[in-house]
DODREN-475153 format. One record per residue (C-alpha): residue in one letter; z negated, x, y. Coordinates in steps of 0.02 Angstrom, whole numbers, padded with zeros to 5 digits, always signed. Each point is the difference from the previous one (the first is absolute). Example, Ala and Ser with C-alpha at 12.3 -4.5 7.8 and 13.67 -1.06 7.14 Angstrom:
A-00390+00615-00225/S+00033+00069+00172/
end
This chain:
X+00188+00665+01392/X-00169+00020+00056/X-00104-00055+00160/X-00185-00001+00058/X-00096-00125-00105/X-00108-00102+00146/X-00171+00001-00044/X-00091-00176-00030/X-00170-00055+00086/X-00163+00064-00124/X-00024-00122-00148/X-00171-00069+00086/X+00101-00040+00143/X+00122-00103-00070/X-00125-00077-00111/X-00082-00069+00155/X+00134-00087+00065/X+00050-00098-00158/X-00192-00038-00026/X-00010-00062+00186/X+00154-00088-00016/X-00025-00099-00161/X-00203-00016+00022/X-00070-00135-00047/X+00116-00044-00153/X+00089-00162+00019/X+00080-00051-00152/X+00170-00051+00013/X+00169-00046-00110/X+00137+00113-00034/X+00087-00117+00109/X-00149-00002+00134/X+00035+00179-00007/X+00174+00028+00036/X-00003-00132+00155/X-00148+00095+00086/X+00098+00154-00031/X+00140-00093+00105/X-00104-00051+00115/X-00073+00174+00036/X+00172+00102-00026/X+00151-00144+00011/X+00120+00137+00027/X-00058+00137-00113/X+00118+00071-00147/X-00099-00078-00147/X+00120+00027-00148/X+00143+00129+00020/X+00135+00035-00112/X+00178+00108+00042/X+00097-00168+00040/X-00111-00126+00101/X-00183+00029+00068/X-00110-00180+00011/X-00116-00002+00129/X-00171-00063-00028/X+00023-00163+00080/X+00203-00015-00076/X-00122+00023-00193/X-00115-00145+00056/X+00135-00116+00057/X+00096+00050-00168/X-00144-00037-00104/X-00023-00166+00080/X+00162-00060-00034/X-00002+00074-00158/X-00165-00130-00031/X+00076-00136+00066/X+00130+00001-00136/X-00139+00025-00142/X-00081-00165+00085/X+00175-00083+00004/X+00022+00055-00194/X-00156-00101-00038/X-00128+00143-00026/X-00183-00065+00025/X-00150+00114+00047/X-00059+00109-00144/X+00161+00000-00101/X+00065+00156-00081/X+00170+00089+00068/X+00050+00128-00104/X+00123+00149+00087/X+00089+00108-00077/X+00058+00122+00133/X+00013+00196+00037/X-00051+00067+00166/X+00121-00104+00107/X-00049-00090+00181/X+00006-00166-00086/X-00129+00068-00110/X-00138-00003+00153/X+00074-00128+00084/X-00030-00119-00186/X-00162+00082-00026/X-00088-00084+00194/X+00096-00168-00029/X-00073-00024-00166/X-00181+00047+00075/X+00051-00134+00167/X+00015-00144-00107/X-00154+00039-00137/X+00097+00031-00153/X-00040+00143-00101/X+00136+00145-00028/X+00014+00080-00155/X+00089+00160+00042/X+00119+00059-00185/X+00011+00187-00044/X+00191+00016+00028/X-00002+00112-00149/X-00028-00145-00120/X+00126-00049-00132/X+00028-00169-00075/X-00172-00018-00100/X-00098+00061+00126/X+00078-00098+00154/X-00011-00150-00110/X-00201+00036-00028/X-00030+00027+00136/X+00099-00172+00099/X-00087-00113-00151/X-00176+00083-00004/X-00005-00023+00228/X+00056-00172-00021/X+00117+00037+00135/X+00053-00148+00058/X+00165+00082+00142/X+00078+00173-00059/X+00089+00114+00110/X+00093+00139-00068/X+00120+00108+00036/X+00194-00006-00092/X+00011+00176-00058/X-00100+00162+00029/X+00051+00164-00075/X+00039-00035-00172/X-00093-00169-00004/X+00089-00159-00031/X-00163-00121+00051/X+00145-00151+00006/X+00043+00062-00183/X-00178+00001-00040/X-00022-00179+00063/X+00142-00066-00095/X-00085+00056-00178/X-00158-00064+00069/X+00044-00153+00036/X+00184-00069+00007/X+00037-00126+00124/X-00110+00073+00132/X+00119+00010+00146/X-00051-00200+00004/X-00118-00036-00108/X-00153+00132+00043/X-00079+00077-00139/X+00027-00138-00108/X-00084-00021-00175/X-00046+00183-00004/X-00101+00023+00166/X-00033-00198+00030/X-00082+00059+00159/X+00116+00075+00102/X+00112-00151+00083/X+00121+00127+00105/X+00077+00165+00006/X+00071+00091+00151/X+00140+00137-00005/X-00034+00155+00102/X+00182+00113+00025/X-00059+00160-00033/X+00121+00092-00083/X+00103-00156-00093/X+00111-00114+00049/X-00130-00143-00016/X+00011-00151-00093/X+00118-00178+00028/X-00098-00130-00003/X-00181+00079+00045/X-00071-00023+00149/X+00006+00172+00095/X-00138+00101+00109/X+00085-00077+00176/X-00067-00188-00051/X-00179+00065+00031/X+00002-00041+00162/X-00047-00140+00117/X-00014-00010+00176/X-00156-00139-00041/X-00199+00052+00067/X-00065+00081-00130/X-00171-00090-00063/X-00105+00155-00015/X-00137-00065-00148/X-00063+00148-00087/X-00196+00084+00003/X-00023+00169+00014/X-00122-00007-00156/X+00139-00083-00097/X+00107+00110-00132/X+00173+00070+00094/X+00042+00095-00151/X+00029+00026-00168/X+00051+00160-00056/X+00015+00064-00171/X-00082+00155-00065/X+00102+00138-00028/X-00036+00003-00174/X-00046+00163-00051/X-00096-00048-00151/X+00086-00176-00052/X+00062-00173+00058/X-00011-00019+00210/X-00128-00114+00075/X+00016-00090+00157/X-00145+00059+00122/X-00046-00128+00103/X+00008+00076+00187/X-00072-00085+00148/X+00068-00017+00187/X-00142+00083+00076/X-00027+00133-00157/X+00175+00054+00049/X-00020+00022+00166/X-00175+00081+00008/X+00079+00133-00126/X+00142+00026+00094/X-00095+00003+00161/X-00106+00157-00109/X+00159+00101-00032/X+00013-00004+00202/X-00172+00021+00005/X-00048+00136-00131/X+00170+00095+00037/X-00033-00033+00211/X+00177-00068+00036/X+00056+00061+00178/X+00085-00153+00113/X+00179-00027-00063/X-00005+00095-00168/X+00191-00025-00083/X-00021-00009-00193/X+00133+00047-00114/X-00007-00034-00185/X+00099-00052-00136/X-00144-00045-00121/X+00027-00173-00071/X-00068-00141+00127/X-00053-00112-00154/X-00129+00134-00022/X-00150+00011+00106/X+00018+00186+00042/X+00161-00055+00106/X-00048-00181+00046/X-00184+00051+00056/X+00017+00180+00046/X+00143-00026+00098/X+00076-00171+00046/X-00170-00078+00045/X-00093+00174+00057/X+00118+00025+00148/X-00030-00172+00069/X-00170+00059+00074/X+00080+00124+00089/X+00161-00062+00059/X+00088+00117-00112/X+00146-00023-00091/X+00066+00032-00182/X+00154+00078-00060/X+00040-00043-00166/X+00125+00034-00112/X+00068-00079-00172/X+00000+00152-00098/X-00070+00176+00005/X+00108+00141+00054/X-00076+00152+00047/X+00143+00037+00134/X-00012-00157+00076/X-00164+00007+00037/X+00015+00175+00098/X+00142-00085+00073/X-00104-00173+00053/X-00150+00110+00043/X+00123+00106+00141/X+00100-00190+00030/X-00132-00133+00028/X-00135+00118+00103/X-00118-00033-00185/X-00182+00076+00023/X-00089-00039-00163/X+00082-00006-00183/X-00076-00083-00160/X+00036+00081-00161/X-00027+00034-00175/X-00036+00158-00037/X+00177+00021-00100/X+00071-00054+00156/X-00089+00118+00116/X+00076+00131-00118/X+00169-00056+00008/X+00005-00002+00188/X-00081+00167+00008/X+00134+00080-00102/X+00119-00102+00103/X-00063+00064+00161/X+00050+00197-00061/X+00197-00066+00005/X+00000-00117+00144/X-00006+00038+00173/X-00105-00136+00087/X-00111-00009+00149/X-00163-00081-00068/X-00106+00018+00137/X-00030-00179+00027/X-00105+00016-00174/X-00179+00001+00030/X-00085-00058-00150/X+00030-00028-00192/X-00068-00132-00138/X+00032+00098-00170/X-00084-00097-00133/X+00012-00082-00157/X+00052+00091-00170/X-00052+00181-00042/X+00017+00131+00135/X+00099+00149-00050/X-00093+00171+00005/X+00027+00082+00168/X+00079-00166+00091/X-00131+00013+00135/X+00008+00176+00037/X+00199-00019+00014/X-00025-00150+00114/X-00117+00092+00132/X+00128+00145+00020/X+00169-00110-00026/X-00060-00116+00146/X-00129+00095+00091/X-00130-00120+00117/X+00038-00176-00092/X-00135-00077-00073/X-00005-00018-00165/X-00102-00131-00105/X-00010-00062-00176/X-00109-00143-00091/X-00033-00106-00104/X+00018-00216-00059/X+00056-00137-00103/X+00061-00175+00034/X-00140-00075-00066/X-00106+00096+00147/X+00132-00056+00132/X+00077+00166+00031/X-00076+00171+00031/X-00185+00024+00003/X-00024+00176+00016/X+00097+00142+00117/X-00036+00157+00054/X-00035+00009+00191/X+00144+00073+00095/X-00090+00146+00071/X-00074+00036-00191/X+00007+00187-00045/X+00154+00034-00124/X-00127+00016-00131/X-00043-00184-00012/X+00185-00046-00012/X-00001+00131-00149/X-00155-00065-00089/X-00015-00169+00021/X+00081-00175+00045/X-00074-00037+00151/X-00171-00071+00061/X-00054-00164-00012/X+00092-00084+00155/X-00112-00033+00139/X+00117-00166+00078/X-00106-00028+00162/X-00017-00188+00040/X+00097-00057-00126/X-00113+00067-00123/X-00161-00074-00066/X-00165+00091+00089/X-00110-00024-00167/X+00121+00119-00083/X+00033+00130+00146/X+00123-00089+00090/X+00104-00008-00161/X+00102-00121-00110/X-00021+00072-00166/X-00155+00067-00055/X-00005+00127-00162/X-00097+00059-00117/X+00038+00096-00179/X-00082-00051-00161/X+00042+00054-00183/X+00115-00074-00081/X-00091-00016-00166/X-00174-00050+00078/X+00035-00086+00166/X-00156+00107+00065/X+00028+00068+00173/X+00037+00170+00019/X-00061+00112+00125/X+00121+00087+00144/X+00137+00128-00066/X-00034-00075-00175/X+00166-00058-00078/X+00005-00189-00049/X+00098-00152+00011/X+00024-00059+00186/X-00082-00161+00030/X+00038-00105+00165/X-00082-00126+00100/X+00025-00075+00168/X+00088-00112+00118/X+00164+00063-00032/X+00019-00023-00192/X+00073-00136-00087/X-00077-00149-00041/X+00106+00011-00160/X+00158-00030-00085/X+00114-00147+00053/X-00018-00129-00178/X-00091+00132-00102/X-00190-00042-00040/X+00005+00112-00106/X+00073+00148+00054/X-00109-00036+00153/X-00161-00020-00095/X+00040+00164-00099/X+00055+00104+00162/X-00194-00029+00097/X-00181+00057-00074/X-00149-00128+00023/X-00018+00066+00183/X+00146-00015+00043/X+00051+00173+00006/X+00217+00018-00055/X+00048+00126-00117/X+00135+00096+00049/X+00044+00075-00144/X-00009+00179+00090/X-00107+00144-00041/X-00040+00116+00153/X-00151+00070+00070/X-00079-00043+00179/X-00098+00154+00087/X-00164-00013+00114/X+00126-00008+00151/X+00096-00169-00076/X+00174+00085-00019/X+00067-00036-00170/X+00087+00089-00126/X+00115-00078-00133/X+00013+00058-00191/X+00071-00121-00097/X+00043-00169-00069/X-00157-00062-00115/X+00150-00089-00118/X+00094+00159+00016/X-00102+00113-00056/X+00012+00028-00207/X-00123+00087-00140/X+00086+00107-00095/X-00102+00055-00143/X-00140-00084+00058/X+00000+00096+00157/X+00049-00106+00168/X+00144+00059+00098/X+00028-00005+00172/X+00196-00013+00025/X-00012+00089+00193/X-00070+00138-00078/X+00147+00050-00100/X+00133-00051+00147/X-00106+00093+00138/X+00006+00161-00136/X+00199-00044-00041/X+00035-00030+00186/X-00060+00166+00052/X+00158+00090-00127/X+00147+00092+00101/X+00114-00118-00084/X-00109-00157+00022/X+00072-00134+00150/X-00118-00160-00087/X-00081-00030-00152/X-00087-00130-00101/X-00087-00031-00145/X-00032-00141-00116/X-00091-00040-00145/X+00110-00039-00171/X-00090-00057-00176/X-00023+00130-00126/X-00060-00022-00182/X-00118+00165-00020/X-00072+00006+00193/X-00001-00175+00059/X+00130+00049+00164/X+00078+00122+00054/X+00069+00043+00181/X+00196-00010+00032/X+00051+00111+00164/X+00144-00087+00097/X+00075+00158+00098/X+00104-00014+00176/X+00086+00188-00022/X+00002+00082+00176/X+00191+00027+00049/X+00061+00175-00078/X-00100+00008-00132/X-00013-00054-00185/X-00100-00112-00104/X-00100+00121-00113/X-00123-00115-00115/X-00083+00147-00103/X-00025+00106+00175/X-00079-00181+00067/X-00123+00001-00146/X-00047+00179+00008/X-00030-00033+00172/X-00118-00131-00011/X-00101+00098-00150/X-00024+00139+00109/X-00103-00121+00130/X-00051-00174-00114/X-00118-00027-00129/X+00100-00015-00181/X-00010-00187+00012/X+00068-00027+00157/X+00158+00073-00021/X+00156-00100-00015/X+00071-00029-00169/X+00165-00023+00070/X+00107+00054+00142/X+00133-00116+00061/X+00147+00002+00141/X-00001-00135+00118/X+00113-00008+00172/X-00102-00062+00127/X+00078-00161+00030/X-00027-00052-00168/X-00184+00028+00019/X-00062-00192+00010/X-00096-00027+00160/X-00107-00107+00113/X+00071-00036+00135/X-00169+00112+00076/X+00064+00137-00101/X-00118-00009-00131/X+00082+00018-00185/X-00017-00134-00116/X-00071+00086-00157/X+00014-00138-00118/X+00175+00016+00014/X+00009+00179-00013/X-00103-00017-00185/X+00134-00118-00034/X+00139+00105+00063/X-00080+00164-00078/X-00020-00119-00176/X+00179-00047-00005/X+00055+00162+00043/X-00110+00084-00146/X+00044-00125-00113/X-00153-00063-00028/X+00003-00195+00056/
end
């Protein structure tokens, strides 16, 4: 079903009003937030889902009761609460009562299994965690019990001597006896609002593409002046309804979406899992204007979109970012959903969220070529850097000289929306920053005279191979581009006579057959000898191991493609 797509206002238009609205800055709480988004738009749909909507003033009074039973449990100002919980209601409703009474969340991958969850609650010092029963085919009650017997009553005990309580979510259990349940946060007490907005509201772990996660230390008023610059950058109309179902524990959700449509009285529709269906369903169901994405995703509900008959005119703009984007994606956006606008980018949690995007009135070109500009954010930005958060510049990775513009280097990043560092890790901290401050990313990309970047790589990613440095994109964007291609990547494995040698992980496209030789031959034709793959391998897609931005974790991949090889 199809209907006329109503135009929006022109970028600089829209632009105006959010600068006029929000100028000068006034930093605020996440908390702070919410209530003068109450104030302004008490009756507003803030968070929809297909069973109950919650206005934005039934979300503040939910979130205050919600802190009043954190004070009542005895958490003091600065404490850690650890939550381990998929995209439900509570989820946002936990996150502003955690920020209203100065503790510090630290939001848990949902993906982790025992080792990891365990890491993670011990190295936060979480002192309150709240997780969820059951999700998918995660037992995190089951987990708890190896981790540390007992805990239904005793907290963490000897293993995480930190953590004094834990709190049952029902997700998709039958709870535990004996443990307090989600319904005993709550309190009908004032809530004692003590927190700064310069003060850390969260800790969340790197995705871990290259090793062990670190928790970034994030700051009330970082989060909200990057959110406030995904409005910004991406000129959010009045009321925009975001739908995503991109993990919340993750900043591309949290900051993208939950906190971005609070400056315009939007709302967010977010679901627990992906399902390409759903969301044409949810876009036709729930009015949604504006989707965030991965580009895996965005491929998914493309395909989708051929079988199902939905009206999607409510859809006026689209975040596709994060992860490699497939060859032709763009081109198959434009004509699929004619008059949207269509944006991609580029961050990390260490730099709050996204700091680059491609304007939405950017020729297709840019969208093809590059991952955005370096976002402009308006008054929340800092004027000594062009009204911007993050500042960049590219270096090489062997000198640490600076290179000049469309040079390919290591991306280096300064400004007030990068981390201070890395909650109880001197070291890691020390190791991530340059004498001038200046973070490494880890990234190598290329920024042109006009200040729109362009990824490449992974500096830890990338392999020699006979002496000769590879550059695993290379190989996928050459792999990606075969008729019987969906996804590819490539990792580096040991090998005695050339040092490494690069493994191809292939995602076969439905109908057709995994062919390793043809792969090979393929990639002669159009690669230098050394940077073709050794080895071909089958992978299904949702074995490929992710971050929850879509980015593969390649150390895992070696390890995968060593076991696999026989070679570990």
């Amino acid at each position: 079903m199809k209907s006329a797509r109503t135009p929006l206002l022109p970028v600089d238009d829209r632009q105006s009003v959010l600068a006029d609205r929000f100028s000068p800055w006034v930093p605020r709480t996440l908390y702070e937030m919410l209530l003068a988004a109450a104030e302004l738009h008490p009756d507003r749909p803030y968070l929809i889902t297909d069973d109950q909507t919650w206005t934005y003033r039934q979300m503040a009074d939910w979130s205050a009761a919600v802190a009043g039973g954190l004070q009542a449990a005895g958490l003091r100002p600065g404490e850690h609460v650890a939550l381990v919980m998929a995209n439900y209601p509570a989820f946002a409703a936990l996150k502003f009562a955690v920020a209203a009474v100065g503790c510090v969340a630290v939001p848990v991958n949902i993906l982790n299994r025992r080792d990891e969850l365990a890491y993670v609650l011990r190295q936060s010092r979480a002192a309150l965690l709240v997780t969820m029963d059951r999700f998918r085919d995660l037992d995190y009650l089951g987990m708890l019990d190896d981790i540390a017997p007992g805990w239904e009553t005793a907290g963490g005990g000897e293993a995480l001597p930190d953590l004094r309580s834990i709190v049952v979510f029902k997700a998709e259990g039958e709870g535990r006896a004996g443990a307090p349940p989600f319904e005993t946060l709550a309190a009908t007490a004032p809530v004692e609002a003590k927190a700064d907005p310069r003060a850390p509201a969260d800790i969340i772990y790197t995705s871990g593409t290259t090793g062990s996660p670190k928790g970034v230390l994030l700051t009330h008023d970082m989060l909200l002046r990057a959110a406030f610059g995904s409005a910004y950058a991406r000129a959010f109309e009045d009321g925009r309804r975001i739908h995503f179902s991109l993990p919340m524990n993750h900043v591309y959700g949290y900051v993208e979406g939950l906190l971005a449509a609070l400056f315009v009285g939007g709302a967010v529709v977010p679901h627990l899992k992906f399902d390409p269906r759903e969301t044409l369903r949810t876009i036709e169901r729930h009015g949604v204007s504006d989707l965030l994405l991965i580009p895996t995703m965005t491929l998914a509900v493309l395909d989708a979109l051929e079988a199902t008959s939905v009206d999607t005119s409510s859809l006026k703009a689209m975040l596709s970012s994060g992860g490699r984007t497939p060859p032709g994606l763009w081109d198959r956006i434009l004509q699929t959903l004619p008059g949207i606008e269509i944006t991609t980018g580029y961050g990390m949690s260490e730099c709050t969220a996204s700091t680059t995007v491609t304007r939405p009135d950017d020729p297709a070109e840019r969208l093809k070529t590059t991952n955005g500009r370096l976002r402009d954010v308006g008054p929340a930005g800092d004027a000594a850097i062009a009204n911007r958060l993050v500042d960049y510049r590219v270096v090489d990775p062997a000198t640490g000289n600076v290179l000049n513009p469309g040079e390919v280097g290591e991306l280096m990043a300064r400004g007030t929306g990068v981390t201070q560092g890395y909650f109880d890790k001197p070291d890691a901290t020390a190791e991530a920053f340059d004498a001038e401050g200046w973070l490494h990313t880890g990234d190598l990309g290329r920024i042109d005279a006009d200040g729109y970047l362009t990824l490449v790589g992974r500096v830890k990613e990338s392999y020699r191979c006979g002496g000769e440095q590879v550059t695993p994109s290379e190989i996928e964007d050459v792999l990606m581009v075969h008729p019987a291609v969906v996804q590819a990547f490539v990792a580096p494995v040991p090998d005695d006579r050339m040092g490494e040698v690069g493994v191809a992980f292939i995602v076969t496209r439905p109908g057709h057959t995994l062919e390793p030789h043809a792969l090979v031959d393929w990639c002669s034709a159009r690669l230098a000898r050394f940077k073709v793959p050794r080895h071909i391998l089958p992978i299904v897609a949702d074995e490929v191991p992710l971050t929850p931005s879509g980015r593969p974790r390649k150390f895992l991949l070696s390890r995968m493609a060593a076991e696999r090889l026989g070679l570990s």
